[in-house]
TORKOL-209093 format. One record per residue (C-alpha): residue in one letter; chain; x, y, z. Coordinates in steps of 0.25 Angstrom, whole numbers, padded with zeros to 4 digits. Last residue first. Layout:
// TORKOL-209093
+---+---+-------+-------+-------+
! r ! c !  east ! north !    up !
+---+---+-------+-------+-------+
! a ! A !     X !     Y !     Z !
...
+---+---+-------+-------+-------+
END
This chain:
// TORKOL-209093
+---+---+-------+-------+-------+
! r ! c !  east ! north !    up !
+---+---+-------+-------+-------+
! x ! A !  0532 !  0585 !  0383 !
! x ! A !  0524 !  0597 !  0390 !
! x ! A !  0525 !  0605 !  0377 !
! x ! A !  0533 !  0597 !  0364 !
! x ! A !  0522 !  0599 !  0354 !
! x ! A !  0520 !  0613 !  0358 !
! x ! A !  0506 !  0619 !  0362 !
! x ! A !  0493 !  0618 !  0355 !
! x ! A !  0482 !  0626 !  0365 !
! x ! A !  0480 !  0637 !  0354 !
! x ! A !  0476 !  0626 !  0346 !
! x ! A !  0464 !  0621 !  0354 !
! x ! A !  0461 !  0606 !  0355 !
! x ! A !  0449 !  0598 !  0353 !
! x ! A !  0451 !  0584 !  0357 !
! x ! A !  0443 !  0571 !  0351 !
! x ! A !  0444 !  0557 !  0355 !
! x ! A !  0438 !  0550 !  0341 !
! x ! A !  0451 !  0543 !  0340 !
! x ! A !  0460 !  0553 !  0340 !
! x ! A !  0452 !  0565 !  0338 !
! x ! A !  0459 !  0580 !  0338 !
! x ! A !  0453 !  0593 !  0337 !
! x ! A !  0461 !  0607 !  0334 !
! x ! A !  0456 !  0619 !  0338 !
! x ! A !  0456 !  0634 !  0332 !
! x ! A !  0443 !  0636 !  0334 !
! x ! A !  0439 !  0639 !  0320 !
! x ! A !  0451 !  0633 !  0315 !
! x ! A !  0445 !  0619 !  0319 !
! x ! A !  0456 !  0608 !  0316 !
! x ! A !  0454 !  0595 !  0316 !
! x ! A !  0462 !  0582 !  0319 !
! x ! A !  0457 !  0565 !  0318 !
! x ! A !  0465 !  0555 !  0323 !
! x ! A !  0465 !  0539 !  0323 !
! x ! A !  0458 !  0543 !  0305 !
! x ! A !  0443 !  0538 !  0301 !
! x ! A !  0438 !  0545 !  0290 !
! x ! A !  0428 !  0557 !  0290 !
! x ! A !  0413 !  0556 !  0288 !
! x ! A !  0402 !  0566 !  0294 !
! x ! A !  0388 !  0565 !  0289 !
! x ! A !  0379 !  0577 !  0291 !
! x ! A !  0367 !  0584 !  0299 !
! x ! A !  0365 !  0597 !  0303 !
! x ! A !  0352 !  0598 !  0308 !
! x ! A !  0341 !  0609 !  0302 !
! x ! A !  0334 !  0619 !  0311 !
! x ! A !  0345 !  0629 !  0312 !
! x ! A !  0352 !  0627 !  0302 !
! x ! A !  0367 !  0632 !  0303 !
! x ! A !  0375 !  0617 !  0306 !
! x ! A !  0388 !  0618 !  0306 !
! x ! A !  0400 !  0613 !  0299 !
! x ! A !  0414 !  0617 !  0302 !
! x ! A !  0425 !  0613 !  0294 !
! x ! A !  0442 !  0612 !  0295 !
! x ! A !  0444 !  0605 !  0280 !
! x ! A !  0454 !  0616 !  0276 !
! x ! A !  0463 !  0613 !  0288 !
! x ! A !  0464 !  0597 !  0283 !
! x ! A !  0458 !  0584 !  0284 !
! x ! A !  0447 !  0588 !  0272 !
! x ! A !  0434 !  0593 !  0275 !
! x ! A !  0422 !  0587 !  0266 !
! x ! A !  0407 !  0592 !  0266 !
! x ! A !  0397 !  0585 !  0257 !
! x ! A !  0384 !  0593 !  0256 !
! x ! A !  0371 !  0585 !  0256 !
! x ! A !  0363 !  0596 !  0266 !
! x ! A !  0369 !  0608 !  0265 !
! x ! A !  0381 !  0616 !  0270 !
! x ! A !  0385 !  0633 !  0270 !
! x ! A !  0397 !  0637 !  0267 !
! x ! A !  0409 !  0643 !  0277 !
! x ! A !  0422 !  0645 !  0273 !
! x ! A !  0434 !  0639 !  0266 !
! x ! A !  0440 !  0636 !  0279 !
! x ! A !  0426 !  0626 !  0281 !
! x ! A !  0415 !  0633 !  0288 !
! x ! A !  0404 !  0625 !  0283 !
! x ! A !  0388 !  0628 !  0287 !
+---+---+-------+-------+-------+
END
């Protein structure tokens, strides 16, 4: 199953799945068989720092160089705090 902002549909075997670098491209995938594995291909370019934003949650990851952090927004506090 797709949950994409749009909504949820459901995913089959051959589909192609794109999610653009913005809000509207925020997605979760999962698997709802219960006897089937969920198998796919996962490419993305190659960029020093990747961001995402899970509105579910309501956290924000970061991965600079593959080290990744998870944060939660309600713990975002001024730019200038503690400088």
């Amino acid at each position: 199953m797709l949950k994409t902002p749009s909504g949820e549909r459901p995913v089959q075997a051959g589909d192609f799945l794109f999610f653009p670098a913005q809000p509207e491209g925020a997605h979760k995938l999962t698997n709802t068989s219960e006897t089937e594995l969920l198998v796919y291909l996962d490419y993305d370019t190659c960029h020093d720092v990747d961001v995402a934003f899970y509105p579910d949650s309501e956290k924000i990851g970061v991965w600079p160089d593959g080290q990744g952090r998870v944060y939660r927004l309600a713990d975002e506090v001024d730019y200038y705090e503690g400088e």
